[in-house]
Structures are given as structure tokens and as C-alpha cells.
C-alpha positions as CSV (number, residue, x, y, z in Angstrom):
1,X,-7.0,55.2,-23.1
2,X,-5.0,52.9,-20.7
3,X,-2.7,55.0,-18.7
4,X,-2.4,52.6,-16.2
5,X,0.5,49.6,-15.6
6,X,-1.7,46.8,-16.5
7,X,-3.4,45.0,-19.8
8,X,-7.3,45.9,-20.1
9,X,-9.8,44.9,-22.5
10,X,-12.7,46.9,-23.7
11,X,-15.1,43.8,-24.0
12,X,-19.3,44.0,-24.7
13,X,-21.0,42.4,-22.3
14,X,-23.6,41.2,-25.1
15,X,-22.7,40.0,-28.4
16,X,-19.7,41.3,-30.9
17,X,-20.2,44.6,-31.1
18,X,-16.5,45.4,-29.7
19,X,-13.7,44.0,-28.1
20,X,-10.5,45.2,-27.6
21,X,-7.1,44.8,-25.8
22,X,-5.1,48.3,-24.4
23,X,-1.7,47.4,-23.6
24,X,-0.2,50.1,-21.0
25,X,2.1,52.7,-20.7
26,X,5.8,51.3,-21.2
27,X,9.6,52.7,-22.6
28,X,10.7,53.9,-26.1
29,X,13.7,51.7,-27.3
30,X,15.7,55.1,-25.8
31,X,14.1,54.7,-22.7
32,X,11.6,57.3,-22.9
33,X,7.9,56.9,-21.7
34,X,5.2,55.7,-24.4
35,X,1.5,56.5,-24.0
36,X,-0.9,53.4,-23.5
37,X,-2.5,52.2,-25.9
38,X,-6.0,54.0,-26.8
39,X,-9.9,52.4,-28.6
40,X,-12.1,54.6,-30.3
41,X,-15.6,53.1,-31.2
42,X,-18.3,54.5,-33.2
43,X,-22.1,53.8,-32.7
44,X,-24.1,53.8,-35.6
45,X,-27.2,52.3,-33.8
46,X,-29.0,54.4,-30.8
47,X,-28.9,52.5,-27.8
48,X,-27.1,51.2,-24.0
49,X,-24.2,49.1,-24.6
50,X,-22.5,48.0,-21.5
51,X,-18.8,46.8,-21.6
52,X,-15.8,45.1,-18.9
53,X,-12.5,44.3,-18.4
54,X,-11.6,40.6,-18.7
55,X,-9.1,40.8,-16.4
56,X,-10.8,42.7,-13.8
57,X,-13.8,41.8,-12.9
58,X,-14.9,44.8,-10.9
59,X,-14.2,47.1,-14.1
60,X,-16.9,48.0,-16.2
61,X,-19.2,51.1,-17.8
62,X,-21.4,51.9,-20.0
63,X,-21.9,53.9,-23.0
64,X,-25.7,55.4,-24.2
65,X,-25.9,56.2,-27.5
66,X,-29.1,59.1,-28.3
67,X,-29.9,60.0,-31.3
């Protein structure tokens, strides 16, 4: 989840296996707070899969998938 003021993507460093864009945190048409904007991805496949930010390059991780 992106709960912070800026756009993020959730982008594999390898090949297709995901790619997304998390807007932030922003206002309600009342003026309220929203929540950011929030990926879920499911790994069918054991294995490391490491992802980045395209906007940021010092942003990154990793997710390992056991069976």
C-alpha cells in the first residue's frame, strides 16, 4: 500500500510478471483523507522475484515464494 505523498510503481526487475502504479494518499470530494492506493499479487510459481520503483531508483525488494 502507498501511504506516502508520491506516485510508486511496483515494477519486476525481470520480465512481465507484474507491474503496477500506486497513486498516494489524497482528499475525498468533501475534503476528507483517502487511503493510497494498494497491489495485491499472487505467486503461483515457487521462486525470488525481485521488483523497483520507476521513479525512485533507490526503492526496491524482494518477494520469495516457498512452496
Amino acid at each position: 500500500m502507498n501511504s506516502g505523498a508520491l506516485t510508486h510503481t511496483v515494477t519486476a526487475d525481470s520480465g512481465a510478471v507484474f507491474n503496477a502504479t500506486l497513486g498516494p494518499p489524497g482528499m475525498d470530494a468533501y475534503g476528507y483523507p483517502t487511503a493510497g492506493q494498494s497491489y495485491n499479487k499472487g505467486f503461483a510459481t515457487a521462486g525470488t522475484y525481485r521488483y523497483h520503483c520507476n521513479f525512485h531508483a533507490s526503492m526496491h525488494g524482494v518477494v520469495v515464494v516457498t512452496p
